[in-house]
C-alpha positions in Angstrom: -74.1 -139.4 -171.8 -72.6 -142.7 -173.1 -69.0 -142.0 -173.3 -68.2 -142.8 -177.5 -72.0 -143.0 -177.9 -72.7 -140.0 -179.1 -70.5 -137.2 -181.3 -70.9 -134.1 -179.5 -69.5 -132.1 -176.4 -70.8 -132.4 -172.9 -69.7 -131.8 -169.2 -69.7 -134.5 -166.7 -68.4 -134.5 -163.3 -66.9 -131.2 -163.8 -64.7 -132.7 -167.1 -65.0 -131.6 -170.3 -65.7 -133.5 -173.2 -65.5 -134.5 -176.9 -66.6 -137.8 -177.9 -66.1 -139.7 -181.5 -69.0 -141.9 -182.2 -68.0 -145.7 -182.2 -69.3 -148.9 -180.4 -67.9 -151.5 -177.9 -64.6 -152.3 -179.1 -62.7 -155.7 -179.1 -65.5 -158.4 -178.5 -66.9 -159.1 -181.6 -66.2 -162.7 -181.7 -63.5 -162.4 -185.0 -60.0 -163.6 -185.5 -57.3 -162.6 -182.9 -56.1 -160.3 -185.3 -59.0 -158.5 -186.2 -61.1 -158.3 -182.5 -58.3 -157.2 -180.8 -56.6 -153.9 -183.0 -56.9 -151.4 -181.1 -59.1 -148.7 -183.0 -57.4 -145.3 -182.6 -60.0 -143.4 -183.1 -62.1 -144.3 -181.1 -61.8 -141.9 -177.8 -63.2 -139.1 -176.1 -60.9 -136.0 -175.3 -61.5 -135.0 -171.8 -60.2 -131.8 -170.0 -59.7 -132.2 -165.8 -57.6 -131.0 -163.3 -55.5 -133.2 -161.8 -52.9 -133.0 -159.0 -49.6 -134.0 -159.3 -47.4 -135.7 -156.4 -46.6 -132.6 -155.1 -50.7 -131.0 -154.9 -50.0 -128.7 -157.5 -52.8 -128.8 -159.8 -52.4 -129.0 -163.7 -55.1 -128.6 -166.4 -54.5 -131.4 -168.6 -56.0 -132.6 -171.6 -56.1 -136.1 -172.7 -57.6 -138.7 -175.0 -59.5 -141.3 -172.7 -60.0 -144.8 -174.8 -63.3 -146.3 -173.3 -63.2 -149.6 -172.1 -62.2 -152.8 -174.5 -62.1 -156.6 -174.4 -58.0 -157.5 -174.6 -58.7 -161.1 -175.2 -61.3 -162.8 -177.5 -63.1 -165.2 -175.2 -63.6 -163.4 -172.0 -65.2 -164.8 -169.1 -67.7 -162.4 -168.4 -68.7 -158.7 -170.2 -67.0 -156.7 -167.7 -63.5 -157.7 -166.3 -61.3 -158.6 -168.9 -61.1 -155.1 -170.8 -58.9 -152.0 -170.3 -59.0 -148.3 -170.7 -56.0 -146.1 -172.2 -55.8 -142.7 -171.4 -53.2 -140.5 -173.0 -51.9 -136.9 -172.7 -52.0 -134.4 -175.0 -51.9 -130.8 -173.6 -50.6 -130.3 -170.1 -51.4 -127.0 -168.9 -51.9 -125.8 -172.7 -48.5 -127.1 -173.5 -48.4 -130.0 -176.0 -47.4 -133.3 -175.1 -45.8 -136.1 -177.7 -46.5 -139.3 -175.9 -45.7 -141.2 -178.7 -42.8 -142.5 -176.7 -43.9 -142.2 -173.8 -43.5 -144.7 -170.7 -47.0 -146.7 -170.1 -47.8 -147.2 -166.8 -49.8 -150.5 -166.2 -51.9 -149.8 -162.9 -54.2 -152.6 -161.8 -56.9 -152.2 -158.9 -57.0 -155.5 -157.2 -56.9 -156.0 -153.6 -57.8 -159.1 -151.5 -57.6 -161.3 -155.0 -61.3 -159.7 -155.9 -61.8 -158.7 -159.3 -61.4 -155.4 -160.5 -63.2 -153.5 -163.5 -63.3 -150.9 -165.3 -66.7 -151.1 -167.6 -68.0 -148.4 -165.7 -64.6 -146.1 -166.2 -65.9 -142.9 -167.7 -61.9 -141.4 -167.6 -58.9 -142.1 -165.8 -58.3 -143.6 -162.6 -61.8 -144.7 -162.0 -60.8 -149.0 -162.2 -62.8 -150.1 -159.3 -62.3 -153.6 -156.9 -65.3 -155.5 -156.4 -65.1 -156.2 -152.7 -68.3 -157.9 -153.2 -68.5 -161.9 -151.0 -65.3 -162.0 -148.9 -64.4 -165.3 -147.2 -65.6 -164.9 -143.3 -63.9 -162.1 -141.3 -63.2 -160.6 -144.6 -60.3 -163.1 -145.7 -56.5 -162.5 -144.6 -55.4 -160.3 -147.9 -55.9 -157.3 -146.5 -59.2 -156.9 -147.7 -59.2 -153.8 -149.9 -56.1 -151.0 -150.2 -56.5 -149.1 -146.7 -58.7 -146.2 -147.5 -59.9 -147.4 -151.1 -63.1 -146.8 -151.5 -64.7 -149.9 -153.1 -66.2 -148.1 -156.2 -62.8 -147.2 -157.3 -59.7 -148.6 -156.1 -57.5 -146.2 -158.2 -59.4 -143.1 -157.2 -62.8 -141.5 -156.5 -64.1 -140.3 -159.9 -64.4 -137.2 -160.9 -62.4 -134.2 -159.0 -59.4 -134.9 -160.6 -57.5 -136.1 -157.0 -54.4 -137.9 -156.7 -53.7 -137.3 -153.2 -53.2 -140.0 -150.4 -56.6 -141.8 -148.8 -55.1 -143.1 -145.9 -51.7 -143.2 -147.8 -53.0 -144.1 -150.9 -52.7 -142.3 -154.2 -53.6 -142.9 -157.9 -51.2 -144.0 -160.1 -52.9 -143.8 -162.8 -53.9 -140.3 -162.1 -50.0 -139.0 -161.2 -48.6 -141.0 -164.6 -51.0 -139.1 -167.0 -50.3 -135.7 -165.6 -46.7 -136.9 -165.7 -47.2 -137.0 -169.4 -47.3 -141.3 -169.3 -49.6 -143.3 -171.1 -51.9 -144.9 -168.3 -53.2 -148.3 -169.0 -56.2 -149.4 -166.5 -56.3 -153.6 -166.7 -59.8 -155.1 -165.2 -59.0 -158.9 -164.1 -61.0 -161.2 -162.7 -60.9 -162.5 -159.1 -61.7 -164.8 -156.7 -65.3 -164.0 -156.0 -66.6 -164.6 -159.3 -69.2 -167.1 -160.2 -71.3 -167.8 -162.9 -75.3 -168.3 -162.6 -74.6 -171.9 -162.1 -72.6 -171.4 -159.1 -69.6 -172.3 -160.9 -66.1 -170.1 -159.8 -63.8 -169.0 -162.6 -61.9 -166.4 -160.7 -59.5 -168.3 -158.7 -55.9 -168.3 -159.5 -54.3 -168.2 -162.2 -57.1 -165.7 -163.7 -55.5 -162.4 -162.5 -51.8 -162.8 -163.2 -53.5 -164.4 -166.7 -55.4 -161.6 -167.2 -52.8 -158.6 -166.5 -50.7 -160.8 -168.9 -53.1 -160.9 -171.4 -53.5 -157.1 -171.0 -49.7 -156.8 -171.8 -49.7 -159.0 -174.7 -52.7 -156.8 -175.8 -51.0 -153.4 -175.3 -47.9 -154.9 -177.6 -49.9 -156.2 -179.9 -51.0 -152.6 -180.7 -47.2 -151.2 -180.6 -48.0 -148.3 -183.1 -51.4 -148.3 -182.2 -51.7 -147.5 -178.9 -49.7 -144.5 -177.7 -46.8 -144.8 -175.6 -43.7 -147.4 -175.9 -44.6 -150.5 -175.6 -41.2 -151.1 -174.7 -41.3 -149.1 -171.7 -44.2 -150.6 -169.5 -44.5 -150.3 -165.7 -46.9 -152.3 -163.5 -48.0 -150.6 -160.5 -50.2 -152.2 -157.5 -50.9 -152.6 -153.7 -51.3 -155.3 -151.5 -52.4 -158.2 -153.8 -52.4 -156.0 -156.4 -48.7 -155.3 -155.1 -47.7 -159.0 -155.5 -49.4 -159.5 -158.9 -47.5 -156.8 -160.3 -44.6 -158.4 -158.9 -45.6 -161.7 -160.2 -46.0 -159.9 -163.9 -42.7 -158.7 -163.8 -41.0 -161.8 -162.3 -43.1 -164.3 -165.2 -42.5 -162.3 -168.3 -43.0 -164.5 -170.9 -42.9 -167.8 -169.3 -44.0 -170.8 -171.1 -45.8 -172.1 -168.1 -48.8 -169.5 -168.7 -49.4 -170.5 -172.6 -52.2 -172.7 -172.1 -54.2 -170.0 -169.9 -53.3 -167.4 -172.0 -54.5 -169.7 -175.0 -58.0 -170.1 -173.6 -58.5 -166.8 -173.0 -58.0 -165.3 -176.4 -54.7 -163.4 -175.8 -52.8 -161.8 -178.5 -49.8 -163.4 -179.7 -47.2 -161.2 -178.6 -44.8 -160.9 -175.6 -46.1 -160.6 -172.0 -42.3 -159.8 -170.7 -42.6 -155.7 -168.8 -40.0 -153.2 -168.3 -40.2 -152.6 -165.1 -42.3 -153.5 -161.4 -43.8 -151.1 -159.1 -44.9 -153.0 -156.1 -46.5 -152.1 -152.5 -46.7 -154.0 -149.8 -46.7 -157.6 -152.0 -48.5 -160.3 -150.2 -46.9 -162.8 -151.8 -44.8 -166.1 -151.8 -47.8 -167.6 -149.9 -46.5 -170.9 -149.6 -44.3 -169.5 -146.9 -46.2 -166.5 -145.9 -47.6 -168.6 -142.8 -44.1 -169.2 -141.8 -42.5 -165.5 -142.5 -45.8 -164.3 -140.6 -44.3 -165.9 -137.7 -40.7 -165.6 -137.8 -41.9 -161.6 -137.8 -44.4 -161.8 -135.4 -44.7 -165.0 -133.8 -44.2 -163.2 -130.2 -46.7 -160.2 -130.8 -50.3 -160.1 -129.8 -53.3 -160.3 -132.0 -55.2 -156.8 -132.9 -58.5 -159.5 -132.0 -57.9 -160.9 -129.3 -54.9 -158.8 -127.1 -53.3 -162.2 -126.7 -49.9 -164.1 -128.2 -50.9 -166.9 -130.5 -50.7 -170.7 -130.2 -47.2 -171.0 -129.7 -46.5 -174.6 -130.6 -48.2 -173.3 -134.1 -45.9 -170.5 -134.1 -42.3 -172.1 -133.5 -43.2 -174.9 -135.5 -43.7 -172.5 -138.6 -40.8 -170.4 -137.8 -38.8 -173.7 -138.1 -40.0 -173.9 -141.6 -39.3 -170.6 -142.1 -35.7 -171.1 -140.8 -35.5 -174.3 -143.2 -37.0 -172.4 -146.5 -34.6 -169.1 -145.9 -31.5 -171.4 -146.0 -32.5 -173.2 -149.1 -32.9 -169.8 -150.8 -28.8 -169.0 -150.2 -29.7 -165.2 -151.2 -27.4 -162.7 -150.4 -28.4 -159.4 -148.5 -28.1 -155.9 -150.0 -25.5 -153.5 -149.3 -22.9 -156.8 -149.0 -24.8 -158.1 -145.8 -24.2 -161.5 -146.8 -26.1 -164.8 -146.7 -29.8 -164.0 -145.4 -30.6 -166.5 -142.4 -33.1 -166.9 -139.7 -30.5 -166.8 -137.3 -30.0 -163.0 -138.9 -32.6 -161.5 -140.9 -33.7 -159.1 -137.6 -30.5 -157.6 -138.0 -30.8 -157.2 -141.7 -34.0 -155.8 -141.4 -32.8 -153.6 -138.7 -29.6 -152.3 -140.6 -31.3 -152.2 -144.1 -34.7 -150.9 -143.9 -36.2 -150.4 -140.6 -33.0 -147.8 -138.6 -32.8 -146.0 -142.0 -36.6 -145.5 -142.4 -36.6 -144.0 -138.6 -33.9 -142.2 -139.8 -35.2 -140.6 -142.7 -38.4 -139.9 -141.1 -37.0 -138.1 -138.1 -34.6 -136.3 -139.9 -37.3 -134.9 -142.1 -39.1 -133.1 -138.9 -38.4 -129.9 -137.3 -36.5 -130.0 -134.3 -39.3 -129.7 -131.8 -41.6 -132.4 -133.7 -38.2 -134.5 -133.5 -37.7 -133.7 -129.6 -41.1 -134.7 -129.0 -41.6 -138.2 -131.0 -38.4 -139.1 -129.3 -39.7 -138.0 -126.1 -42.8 -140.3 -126.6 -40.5 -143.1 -128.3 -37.4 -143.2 -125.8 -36.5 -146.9 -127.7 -34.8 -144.8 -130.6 -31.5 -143.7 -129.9 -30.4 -140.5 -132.2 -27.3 -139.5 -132.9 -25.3 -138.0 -135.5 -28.7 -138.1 -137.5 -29.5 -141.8 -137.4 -31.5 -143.6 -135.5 -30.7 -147.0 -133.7 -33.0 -149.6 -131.6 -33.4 -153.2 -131.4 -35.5 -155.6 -133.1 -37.3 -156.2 -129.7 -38.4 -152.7 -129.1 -39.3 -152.0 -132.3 -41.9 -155.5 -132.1 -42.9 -153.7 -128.6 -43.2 -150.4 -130.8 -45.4 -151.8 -133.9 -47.5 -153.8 -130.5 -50.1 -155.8 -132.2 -50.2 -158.2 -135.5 -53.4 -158.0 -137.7 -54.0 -161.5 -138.4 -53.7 -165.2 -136.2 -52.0 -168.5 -137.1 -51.6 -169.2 -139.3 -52.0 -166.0 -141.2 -52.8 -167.4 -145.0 -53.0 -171.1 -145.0 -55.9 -171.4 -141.9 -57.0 -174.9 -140.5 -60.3 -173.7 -141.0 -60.2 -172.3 -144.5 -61.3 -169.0 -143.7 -58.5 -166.9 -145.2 -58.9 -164.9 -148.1 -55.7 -167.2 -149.7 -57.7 -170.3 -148.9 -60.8 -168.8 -151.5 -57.8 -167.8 -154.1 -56.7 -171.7 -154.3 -60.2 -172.9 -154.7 -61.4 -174.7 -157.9 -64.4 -174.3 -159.8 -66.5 -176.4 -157.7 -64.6 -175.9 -153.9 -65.0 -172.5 -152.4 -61.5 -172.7 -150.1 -58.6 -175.4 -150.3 -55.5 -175.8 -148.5 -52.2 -175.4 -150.0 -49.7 -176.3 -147.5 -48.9 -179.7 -146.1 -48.8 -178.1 -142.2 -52.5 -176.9 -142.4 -53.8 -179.7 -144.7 -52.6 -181.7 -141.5 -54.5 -180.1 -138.8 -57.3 -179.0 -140.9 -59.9 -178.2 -138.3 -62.8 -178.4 -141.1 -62.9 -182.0 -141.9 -61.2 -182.6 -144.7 -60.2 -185.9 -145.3 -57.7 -185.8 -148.1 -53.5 -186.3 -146.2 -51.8 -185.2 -149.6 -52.7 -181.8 -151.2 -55.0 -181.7 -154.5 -52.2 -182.9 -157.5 -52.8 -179.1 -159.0 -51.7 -177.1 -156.0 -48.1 -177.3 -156.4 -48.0 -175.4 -160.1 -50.7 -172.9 -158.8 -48.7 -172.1 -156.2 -45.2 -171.6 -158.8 -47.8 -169.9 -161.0 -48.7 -167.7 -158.5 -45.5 -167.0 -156.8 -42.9 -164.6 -158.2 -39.9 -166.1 -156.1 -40.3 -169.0 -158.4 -39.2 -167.3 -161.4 -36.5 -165.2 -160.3 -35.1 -168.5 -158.6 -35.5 -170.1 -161.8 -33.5 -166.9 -163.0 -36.4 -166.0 -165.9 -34.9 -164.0 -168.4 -38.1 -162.3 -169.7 -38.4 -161.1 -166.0 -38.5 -157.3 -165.3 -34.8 -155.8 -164.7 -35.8 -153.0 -162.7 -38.1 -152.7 -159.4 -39.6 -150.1 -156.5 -40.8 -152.4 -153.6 -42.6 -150.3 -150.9 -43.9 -150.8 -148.0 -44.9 -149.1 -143.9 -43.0 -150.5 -140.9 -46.0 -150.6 -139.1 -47.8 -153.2 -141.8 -48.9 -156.6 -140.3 -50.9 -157.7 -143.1 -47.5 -160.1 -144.2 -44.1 -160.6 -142.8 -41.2 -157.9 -143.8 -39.2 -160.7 -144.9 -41.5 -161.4 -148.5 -40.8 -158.1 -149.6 -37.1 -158.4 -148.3 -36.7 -161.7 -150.0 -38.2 -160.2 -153.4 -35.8 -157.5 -153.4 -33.0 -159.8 -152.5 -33.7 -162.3 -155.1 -33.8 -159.6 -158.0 -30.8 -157.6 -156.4 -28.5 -161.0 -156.8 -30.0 -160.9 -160.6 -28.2 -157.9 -160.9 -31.5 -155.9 -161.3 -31.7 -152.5 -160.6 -33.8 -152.7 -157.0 -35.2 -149.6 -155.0 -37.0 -151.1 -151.7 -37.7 -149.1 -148.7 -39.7 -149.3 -145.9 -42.1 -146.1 -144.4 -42.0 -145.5 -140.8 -44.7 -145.9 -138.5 -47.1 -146.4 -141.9 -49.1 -149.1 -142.3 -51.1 -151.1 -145.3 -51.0 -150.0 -148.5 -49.3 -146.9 -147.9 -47.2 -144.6 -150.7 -45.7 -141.5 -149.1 -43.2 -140.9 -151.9 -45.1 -141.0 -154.8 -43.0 -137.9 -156.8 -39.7 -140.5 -156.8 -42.0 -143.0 -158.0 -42.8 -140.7 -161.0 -39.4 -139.3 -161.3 -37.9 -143.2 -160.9 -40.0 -144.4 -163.9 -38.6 -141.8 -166.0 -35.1 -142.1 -164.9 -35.3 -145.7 -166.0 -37.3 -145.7 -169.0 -34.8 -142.8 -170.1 -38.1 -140.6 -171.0 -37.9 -136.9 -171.4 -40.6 -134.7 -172.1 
């Protein structure tokens, strides 16, 4: 049954249904104001089980808005549309969502595109892993453990619970009582039957803006306070989310977001939820190496090129001074000549920390016993930067890790153009490109992709319409980027004066979440929701 097709009731997957009878919403080709109302009335109440952080499961009943164009000139028929889903009985008890926090929870991973045309209720967006640059591109490819039909979470079954550390978002905000808002976006992949690419960047962080401005534009409308949304994502999705809250309602986007069809309203979010960001990629290569530079490849066994390596951790060293940040917890000025300690003191010791203190005393005797690095005491843990490198004992990716002389990384693809598959977008690798590019100078458009795509570059430029409040995430044991981006993200919004939680899981790696009940209970603590 054609979810919204038909009036009538009907079981799928195990969920019950009622559906109001309405078409395709939002892509009629009319004025901005008229194509893009949201139609209340047009959803499907669905009943599921659905676990909360915890595993408890709850029956919950909730409308489910089928998927809608949020702009008026899309690029394709199914990427730039949304679905709403919004509580309305929680284990038979009623729920007012009316002001309820609306949690923004994209699917991308590895810059692909993500969809949700097939979503038949919530937490079903899936990321089209579809052509990946050779060797699968150096983004991470897709969330560890997401299964490429949904990214968000398997339909059907109701499950929130961690794939490989995963869980979905979407999934814990509705049985939370939140509004969940599931944004497709296009991605790098994408091509038209021409051959033509109109995925690259800017198209995601335009599209999850344009979602935004769409959800606003319905304040009254769409359930849920439109003051009060959170973006959530992992890995790419992670630094996209990131990226929305850093850019909120930057100028520099209005001529994307023009040719698009967005609404005319504001683009500016409440608040960021971001794991594992792979972001600031201008100076991933050399963060990569600063972290790793001495660790061997998971490929090959062996170190890499080490006149690559210290060359880029001199760049590294060069970039970290110009950004004069200041640690957390009154570290003071963030330097390459420090940042292992920082890392050490502020994330990495304490992680250790939390996890062995969470373990009974025999799993804690043994782990140590197998780790003899750690020292414990007093309930903390201690170790050096050295044996934890020897601990984590391989790196994912080569050098360098996002900018590669032969254009094979996945960022290479996400800086293409409409006609050029991969580009370079750093000066170093443009130099000893290995494919035969000709060009000395980088293509005139790189350098405002790369601000448009960078979140460091707004919160430098200390954007007011940026997010004030952030949970940065991520495992110790993750290779995919260098500790310092997310470190540096933090940072730069902590000396804001934004309300920053960042922490670190130990011995996880990609695209993990192993606390997401404080997630949930964070976003209601600052939203100032109650049930």
């Amino acid at each position: 049954m054609g979810i919204g097709a038909t009036a009538g009731v009907a079981a799928v997957g195990g969920i019950t249904l009622t559906a109001n009878a309405s078409g395709r919403s939002g892509s009629d080709g009319s004025g901005t104001s008229d194509a893009l109302v949201f139609d209340q009335d047009d959803y499907t109440e669905l009943t599921e089980t659905i676990a909360d952080a915890a595993g408890a499961g709850h029956e919950v009943v909730y409308r489910f808005y089928k998927p809608r164009d949020y702009v008026t000139n899309p690029s394709d028929a199914t990427h730039q549309s949304l679905v709403v889903s919004v509580p309305v009985k929680i284990d038979g008890k009623t729920v007012d969502a009316r002001n309820a926090p609306i949690v923004l929870a994209n699917a991308v991973g590895a810059y692909m595109p993500s969809s949700v045309a097939e979503a038949t209720g919530v937490g079903q967006a899936a990321l089209e892993m579809g052509d990946l640059m050779p060797g699968g591109g150096s983004t991470g490819g897709a969330p560890s453990g997401a299964p490429s039909a949904s990214a968000t979470g398997a339909p059907g079954g109701g499950g929130t619970g961690a794939v490989n550390g995963m869980v979905n978002l979407a999934k814990l905000a509705l049985v939370a009582g939140y509004v969940a808002v599931e944004p497709g976006t296009r991605g790098r992949s994408l091509a038209d039957s021409s051959g033509t690419y109109y995925g690259m960047a800017p198209a995601v962080i335009v599209d999850l803006k344009a979602a935004v401005r769409y959800v606003k534009f319905n304040k009254g409308r769409i359930p849920g306070n439109t003051n009060r949304i959170i973006s959530t994502g992992t890995s790419a999705g992670g630094a996209v989310s990131a990226l929305l809250g850093a850019s909120g309602d930057s100028p520099l986007y209005d001529k994307y977001l023009k040719a698009v069809g967005a609404a005319e309203a504001s683009d500016a979010i409440f608040a960021t939820g971001a794991w594992c960001p792979i972001t600031d990629l201008e100076h991933a290569d050399s963060a990569y190496e600063f972290n790793w530079g001495s660790v061997v490849t998971q490929s090959t066994g062996k170190v890499v090129d080490q006149t690559v390596s210290k060359t880029l951790q001199s760049q590294f060293a060069e970039y970290q001074a110009s950004l004069k940040l200041k640690g957390l917890n009154g570290f003071g000025t963030l330097t390459a000549r420090n940042y292992d300690q920082y890392l050490l003191e502020t994330y990495l010791q304490p992680s250790a920390s939390t996890y062995l203190a969470a373990l009974s005393e025999s799993e804690r005797t043994s782990y140590l016993a197998k780790n003899t690095f750690i020292s414990w005491s007093g309930g903390k843990a201690t170790f050096t930067w050295d044996d934890y490198l020897t601990h984590v004992a391989k790196r994912k990716k080569t050098t360098p890790a996002f900018d590669a002389f032969d254009l094979s990384a996945g960022e290479n693809n996400e800086f293409g153009t409409a006609t050029t598959k991969a580009r370079h977008f750093t000066a170093y690798s443009l130099k000893n490109d290995t494919t035969g590019v000709t060009s000395k100078r980088l293509d005139s458009d790189i350098p405002e992709l790369l601000d448009l795509m960078n979140p460091m570059y707004f919160l430098n430029k200390r954007n007011p319409g940026r997010s004030k409040h952030w949970w940065i995430r991520l495992g110790t044991s993750d290779t995919d980027t260098s500790h310092v981006i997310s470190a540096n993200l933090a940072a730069s919004a902590d000396n804001l004066g934004d309300d920053v939680s960042h922490a670190f899981y130990w011995d996880q790696g990609h695209a993990t979440n192993v606390d997401p009940g404080d997630f949930i209970k964070w976003v209601a603590k600052v939203s100032g929701y109650r049930k």
